[in-house]
C-alpha positions as CSV (number, residue, x, y, z in Angstrom):
1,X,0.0,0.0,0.0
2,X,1.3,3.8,-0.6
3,X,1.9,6.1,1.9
4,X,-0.4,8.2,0.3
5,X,-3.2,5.7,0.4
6,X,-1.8,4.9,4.3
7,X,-2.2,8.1,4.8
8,X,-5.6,8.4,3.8
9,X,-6.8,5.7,5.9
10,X,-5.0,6.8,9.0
11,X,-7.0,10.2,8.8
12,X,-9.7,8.2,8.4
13,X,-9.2,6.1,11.3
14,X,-8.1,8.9,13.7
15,X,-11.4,10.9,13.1
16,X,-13.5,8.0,13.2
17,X,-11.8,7.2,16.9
18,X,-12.4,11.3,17.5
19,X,-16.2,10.6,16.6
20,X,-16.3,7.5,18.9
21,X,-14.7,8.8,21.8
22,X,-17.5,11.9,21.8
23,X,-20.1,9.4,21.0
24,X,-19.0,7.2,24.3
25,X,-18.0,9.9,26.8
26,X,-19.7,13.3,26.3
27,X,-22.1,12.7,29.7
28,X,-24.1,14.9,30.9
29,X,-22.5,17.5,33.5
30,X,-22.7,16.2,37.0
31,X,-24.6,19.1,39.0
32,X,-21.0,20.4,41.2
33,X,-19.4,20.8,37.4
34,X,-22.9,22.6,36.0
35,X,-22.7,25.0,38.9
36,X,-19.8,26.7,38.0
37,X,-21.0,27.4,35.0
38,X,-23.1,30.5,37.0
39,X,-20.3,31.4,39.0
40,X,-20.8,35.4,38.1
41,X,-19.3,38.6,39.5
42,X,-23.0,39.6,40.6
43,X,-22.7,39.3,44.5
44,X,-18.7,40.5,44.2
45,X,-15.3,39.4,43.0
46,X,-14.9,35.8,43.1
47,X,-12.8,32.7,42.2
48,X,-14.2,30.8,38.5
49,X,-16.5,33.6,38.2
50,X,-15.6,34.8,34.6
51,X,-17.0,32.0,32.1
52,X,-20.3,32.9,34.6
53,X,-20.2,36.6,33.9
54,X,-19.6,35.9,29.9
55,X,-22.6,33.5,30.2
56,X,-24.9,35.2,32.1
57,X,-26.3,37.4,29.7
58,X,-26.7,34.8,27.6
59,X,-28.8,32.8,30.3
60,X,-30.8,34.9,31.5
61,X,-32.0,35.6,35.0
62,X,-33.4,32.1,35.0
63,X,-31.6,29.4,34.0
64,X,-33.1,25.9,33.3
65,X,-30.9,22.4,33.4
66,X,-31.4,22.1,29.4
67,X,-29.6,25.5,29.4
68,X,-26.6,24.1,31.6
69,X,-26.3,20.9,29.5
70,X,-26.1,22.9,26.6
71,X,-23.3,25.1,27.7
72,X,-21.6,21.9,28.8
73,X,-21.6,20.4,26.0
74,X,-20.8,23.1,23.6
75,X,-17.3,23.7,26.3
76,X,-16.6,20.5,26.2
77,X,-17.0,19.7,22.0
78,X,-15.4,23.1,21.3
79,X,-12.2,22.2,23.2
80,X,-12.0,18.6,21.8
81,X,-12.8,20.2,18.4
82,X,-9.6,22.9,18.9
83,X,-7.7,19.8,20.0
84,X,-8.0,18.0,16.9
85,X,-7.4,21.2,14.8
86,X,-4.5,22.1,16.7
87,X,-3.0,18.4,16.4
88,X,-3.9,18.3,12.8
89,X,-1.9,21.8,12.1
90,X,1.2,20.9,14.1
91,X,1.6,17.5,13.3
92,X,1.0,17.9,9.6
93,X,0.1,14.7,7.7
94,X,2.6,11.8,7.7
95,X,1.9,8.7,8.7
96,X,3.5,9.0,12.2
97,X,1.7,12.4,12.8
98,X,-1.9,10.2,12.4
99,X,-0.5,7.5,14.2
100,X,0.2,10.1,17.2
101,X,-3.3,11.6,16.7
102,X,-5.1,7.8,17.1
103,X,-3.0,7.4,20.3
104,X,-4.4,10.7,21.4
105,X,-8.0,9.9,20.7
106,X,-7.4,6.6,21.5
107,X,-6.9,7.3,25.2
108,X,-7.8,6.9,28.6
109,X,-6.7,10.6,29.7
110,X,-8.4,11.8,26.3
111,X,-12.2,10.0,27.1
112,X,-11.6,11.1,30.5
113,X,-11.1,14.1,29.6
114,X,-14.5,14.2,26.9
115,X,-16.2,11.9,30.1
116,X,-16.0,15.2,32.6
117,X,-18.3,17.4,30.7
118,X,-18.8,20.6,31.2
119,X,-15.9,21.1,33.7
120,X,-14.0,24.9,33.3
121,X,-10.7,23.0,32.3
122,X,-12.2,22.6,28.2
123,X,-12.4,26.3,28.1
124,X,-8.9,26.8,29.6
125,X,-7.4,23.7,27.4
126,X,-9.2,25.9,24.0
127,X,-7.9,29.1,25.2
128,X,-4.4,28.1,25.2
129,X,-4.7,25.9,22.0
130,X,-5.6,29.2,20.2
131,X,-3.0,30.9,21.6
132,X,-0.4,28.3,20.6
133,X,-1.6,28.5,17.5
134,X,-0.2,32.0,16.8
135,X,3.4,33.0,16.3
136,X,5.2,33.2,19.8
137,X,8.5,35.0,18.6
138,X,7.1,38.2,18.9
139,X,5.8,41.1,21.1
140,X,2.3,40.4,20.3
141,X,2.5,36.4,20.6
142,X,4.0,36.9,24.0
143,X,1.2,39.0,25.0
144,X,-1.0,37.4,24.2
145,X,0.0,34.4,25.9
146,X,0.5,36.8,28.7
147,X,-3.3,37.7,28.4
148,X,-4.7,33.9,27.9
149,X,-2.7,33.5,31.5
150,X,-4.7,36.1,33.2
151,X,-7.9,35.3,31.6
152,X,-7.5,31.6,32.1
153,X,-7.1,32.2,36.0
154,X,-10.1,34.2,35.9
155,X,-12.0,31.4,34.4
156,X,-10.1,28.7,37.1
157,X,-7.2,28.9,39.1
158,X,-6.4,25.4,37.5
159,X,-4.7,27.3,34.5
160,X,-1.7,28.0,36.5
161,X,-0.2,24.5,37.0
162,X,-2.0,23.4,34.0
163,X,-0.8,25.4,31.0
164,X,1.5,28.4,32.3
165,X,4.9,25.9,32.0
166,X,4.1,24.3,28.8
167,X,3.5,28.2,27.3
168,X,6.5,29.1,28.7
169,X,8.5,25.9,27.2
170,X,6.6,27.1,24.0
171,X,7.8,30.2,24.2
172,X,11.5,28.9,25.0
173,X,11.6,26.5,22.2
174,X,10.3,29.3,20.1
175,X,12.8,32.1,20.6
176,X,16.0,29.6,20.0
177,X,16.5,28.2,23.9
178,X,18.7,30.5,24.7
179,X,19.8,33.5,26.5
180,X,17.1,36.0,25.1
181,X,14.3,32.8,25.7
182,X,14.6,32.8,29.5
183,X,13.0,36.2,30.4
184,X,10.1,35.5,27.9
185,X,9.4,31.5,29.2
186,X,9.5,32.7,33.0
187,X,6.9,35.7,32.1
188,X,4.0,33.2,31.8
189,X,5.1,31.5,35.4
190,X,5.3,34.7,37.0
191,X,2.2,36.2,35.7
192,X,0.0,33.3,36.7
193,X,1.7,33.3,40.4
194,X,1.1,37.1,40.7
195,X,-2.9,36.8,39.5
196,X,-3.9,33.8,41.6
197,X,-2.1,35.7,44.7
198,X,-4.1,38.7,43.8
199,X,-7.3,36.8,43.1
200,X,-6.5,34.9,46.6
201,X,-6.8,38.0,48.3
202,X,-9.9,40.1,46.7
203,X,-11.8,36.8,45.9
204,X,-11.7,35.6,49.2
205,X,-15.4,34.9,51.0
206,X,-16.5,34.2,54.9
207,X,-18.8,32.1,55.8
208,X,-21.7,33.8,55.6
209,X,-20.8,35.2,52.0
210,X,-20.4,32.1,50.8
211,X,-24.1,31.0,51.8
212,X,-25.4,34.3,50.7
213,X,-23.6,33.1,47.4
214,X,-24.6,29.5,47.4
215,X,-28.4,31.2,47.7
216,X,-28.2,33.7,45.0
217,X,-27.4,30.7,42.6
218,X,-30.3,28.1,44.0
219,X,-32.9,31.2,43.2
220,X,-31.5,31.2,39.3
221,X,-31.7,27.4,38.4
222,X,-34.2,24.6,38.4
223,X,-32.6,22.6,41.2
224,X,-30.6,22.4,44.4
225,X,-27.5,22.4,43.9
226,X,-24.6,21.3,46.7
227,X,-23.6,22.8,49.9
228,X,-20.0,21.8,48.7
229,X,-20.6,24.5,46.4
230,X,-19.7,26.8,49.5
231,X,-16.5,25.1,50.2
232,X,-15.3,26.6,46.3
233,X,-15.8,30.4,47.3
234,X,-14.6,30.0,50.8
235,X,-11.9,28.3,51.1
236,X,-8.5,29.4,51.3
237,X,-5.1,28.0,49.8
238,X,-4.8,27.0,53.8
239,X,-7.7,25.9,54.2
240,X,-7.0,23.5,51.0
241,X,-4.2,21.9,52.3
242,X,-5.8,21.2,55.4
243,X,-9.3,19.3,53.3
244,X,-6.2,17.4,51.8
245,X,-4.7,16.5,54.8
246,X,-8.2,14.7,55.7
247,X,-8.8,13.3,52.4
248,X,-5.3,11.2,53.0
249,X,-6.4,9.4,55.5
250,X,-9.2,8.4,53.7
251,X,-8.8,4.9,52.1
252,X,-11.1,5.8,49.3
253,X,-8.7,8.7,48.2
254,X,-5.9,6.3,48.1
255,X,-7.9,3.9,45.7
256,X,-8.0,6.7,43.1
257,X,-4.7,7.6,43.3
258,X,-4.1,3.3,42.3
259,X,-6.6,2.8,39.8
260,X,-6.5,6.1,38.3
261,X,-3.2,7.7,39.2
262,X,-1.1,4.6,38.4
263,X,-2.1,4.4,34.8
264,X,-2.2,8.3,34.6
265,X,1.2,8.9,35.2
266,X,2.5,5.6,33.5
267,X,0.9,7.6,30.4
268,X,2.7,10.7,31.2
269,X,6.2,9.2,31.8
270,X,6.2,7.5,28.1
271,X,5.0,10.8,26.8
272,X,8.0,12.0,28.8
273,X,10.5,9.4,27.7
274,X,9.0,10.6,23.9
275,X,9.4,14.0,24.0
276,X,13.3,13.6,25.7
277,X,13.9,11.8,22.5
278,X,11.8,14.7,19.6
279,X,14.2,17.2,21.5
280,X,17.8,15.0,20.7
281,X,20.8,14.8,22.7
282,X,21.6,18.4,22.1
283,X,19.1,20.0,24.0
284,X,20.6,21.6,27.3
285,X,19.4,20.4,30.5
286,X,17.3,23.5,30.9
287,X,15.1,22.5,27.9
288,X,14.8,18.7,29.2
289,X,13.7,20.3,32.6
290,X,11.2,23.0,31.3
291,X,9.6,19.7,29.2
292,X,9.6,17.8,32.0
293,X,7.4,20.6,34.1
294,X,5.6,21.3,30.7
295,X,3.9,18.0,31.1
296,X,4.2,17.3,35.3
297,X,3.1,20.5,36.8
298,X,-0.6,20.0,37.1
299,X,0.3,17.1,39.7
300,X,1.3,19.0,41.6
301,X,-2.4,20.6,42.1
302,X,-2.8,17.1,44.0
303,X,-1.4,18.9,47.0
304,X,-4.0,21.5,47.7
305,X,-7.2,19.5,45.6
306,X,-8.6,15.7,45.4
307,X,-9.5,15.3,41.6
308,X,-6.4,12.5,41.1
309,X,-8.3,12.2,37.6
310,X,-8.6,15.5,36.4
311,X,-5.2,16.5,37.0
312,X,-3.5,13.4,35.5
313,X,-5.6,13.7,32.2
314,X,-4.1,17.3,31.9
315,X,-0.6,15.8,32.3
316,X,-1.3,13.4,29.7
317,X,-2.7,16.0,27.0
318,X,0.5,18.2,27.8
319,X,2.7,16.2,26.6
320,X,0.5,15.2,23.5
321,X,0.5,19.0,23.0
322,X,4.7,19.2,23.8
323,X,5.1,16.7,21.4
324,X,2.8,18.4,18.5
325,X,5.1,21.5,19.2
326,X,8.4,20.3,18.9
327,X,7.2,18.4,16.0
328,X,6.2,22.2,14.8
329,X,9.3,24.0,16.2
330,X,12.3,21.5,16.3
331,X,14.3,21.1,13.0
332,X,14.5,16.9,13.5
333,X,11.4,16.5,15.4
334,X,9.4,14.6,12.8
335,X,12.3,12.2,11.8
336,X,12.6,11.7,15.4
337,X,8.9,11.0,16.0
338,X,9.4,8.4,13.2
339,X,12.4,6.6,14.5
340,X,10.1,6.1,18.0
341,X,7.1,5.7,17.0
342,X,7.6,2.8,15.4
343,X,4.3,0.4,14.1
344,X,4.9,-2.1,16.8
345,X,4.7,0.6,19.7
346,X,1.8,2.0,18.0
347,X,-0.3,-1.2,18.1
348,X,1.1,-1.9,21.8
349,X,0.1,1.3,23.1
350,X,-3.4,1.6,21.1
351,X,-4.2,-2.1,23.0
352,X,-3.1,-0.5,26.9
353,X,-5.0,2.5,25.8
354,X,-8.1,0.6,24.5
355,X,-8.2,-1.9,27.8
356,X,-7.5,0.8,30.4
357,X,-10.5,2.8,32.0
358,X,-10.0,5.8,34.1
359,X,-12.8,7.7,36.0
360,X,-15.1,9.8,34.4
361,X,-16.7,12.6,36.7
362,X,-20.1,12.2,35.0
363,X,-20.0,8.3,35.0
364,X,-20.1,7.0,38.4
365,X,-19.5,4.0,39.5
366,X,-19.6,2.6,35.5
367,X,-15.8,2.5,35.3
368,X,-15.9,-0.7,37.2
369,X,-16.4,-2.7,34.4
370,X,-13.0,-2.1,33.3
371,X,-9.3,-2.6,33.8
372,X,-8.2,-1.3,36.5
373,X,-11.1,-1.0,38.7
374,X,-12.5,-3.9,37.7
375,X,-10.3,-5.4,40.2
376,X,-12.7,-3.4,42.8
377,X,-15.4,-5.6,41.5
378,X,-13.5,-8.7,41.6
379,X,-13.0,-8.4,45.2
380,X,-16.4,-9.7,45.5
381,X,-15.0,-13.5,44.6
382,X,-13.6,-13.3,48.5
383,X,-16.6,-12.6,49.6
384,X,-19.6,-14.7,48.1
């Protein structure tokens, strides 16, 4: 067969797995990840209250569940749809770059990703795409990315860990790794760090604002929606680290961070081992490490929050993104990509990626029919 017809088939094949894993995933949004949805600026400054404020004219003063499923879904398709676009662009189309886009559809961390509908982390993961889809070696390009930093805080403070490193690696590979790229790959960093601290401090709520908040939103939508809502405005960076301090001692916690975290971060340490080998054995040790953070920093948000899932499918898409970059950016890349990505590997990986399940926010308790927590469910042989 020619690589042309190959070809063909392989963009076939990846956008028929695109069309599957929306088919299989997009859930509706569970009520916690609706609710933020109508986090507005209406009763004061708050944490996650920008997406509300840009929706609420749109809403209304009333806003029924339809309305809420809709937005959810349109967040959710619209990132996964700049995704593919984004992939498509930077990868070009060889037969390794659609072998690279299958894997990505293919996934675990990817239908995780589609299965938490609705959640504020599609409009950050679409914000950035766009951005790295303009021309970083310039004044406005860093501004921009600069902007999408600020903005994406506003929407959730999630942005920081999840995207600020990879756009300043971007940036870094973009500008030549080198002397003049260090000021412009910190900037992102530092601008994140600087918003959340500021939107710590004039977004912060007591008690009784919090309830006054948690009212105001009950009175706009068709049902009730959690007191845990409460805990979201409230709650301090402190006061995070100490709910986290509680939820490790809870055995339930430590049976995500098996069945979801293991395979989560086995994904992200081949994506890792890839990207080490697109950059080649002349890239400094700087470059290796700002990779490395590109696609690991939003672990660390398992020190302050509890959603082992969320932040591991970010981790995952980061370095699917690092890798679509350097294939972009890096004279090499491609060959590289080739050279690793061999048809053996592929067919491996597509069979771990295929068996393995990972929680889905809006699923609940269905990911027990499948490897890994189907060992949950086999636990019941011991006890007939």
């Amino acid at each position: 067969m020619s690589d042309a017809r190959t070809v063909q088939l392989l963009r076939l094949a990846a956008a028929i797995s695109f069309i599957f894993v929306i088919v299989n995933h997009l859930m509706p949004p569970s009520v916690f990840a609706g609710s933020q949805l109508l986090f507005d600026y209406d009763q004061g400054f708050i944490r996650r209250g920008l997406a509300g404020e840009l929706l609420g004219p749109i809403f209304g003063p009333t806003v029924s569940v339809g309305e809420i499923y809709l937005a959810a879904a349109l967040i959710t398709l619209t990132a996964a749809a700049i995704l593919y676009i984004f992939l498509i662009r930077n990868l070009g189309g060889t037969v390794v770059s659609f072998l690279l886009m299958i894997l990505v559809f293919d996934s675990f961390a990817f239908a995780s990703f589609i299965g938490t509908t609705g959640y504020l982390d599609g409009v950050l993961l679409a914000l950035v795409l766009l951005a790295l889809s303009t021309n970083g070696a310039g004044t406005l390009g860093l501004l921009l990315r600069l902007a999408v930093c600020v903005i994406g805080i506003l929407v959730h403070e999630a942005m920081l860990p999840y995207f600020t490193v990879l756009i300043g690696f971007e940036l870094w590979i973009v500008r030549g790794a080198g002397r003049g790229a260090v000021l412009p790959a910190l900037l992102p960093v530092a601008v994140g760090f600087m918003t959340v601290a500021v939107l710590s401090v004039i977004g912060e709520h007591d008690a009784a604002q919090a309830q006054a908040f948690l009212a105001g939103l009950n009175q706009r939508i068709e049902y009730t929606l959690p007191e845990g809502i409460k805990q979201v405005v409230r709650l301090s960076l402190t006061d995070n680290f100490e709910l986290m301090r509680d939820m490790r001692s809870q055995p339930r916690y430590w049976n995500w961070w098996k069945f979801d975290g293991t395979p989560l971060i086995l994904m992200s340490l081949w994506l890792i081992w890839l990207n080490m080998k697109l950059l080649g054995r002349e890239a400094s040790i700087l470059t290796k490490i700002l990779c490395l953070g590109a696609i690991t920093a939003p672990f660390s948000l398992n020190l302050i929050a509890f959603d082992v899932v969320r932040f591991g499918v970010m981790a995952v898409l980061n370095g699917f993104i690092v890798a679509a970059l350097l294939v972009r950016h890096l004279p090499g890349a491609r060959e590289r990509l080739t050279q690793v990505l061999t048809w053996p590997v592929f067919v491996i990986l597509l069979i771990i990626n295929a068996n393995i399940f990972t929680m889905q926010v809006n699923q609940t308790e269905n990911h027990l029919s499948q490897f890994p927590w189907i060992f949950v469910k086999h636990l019941e042989w011991l006890q007939p």
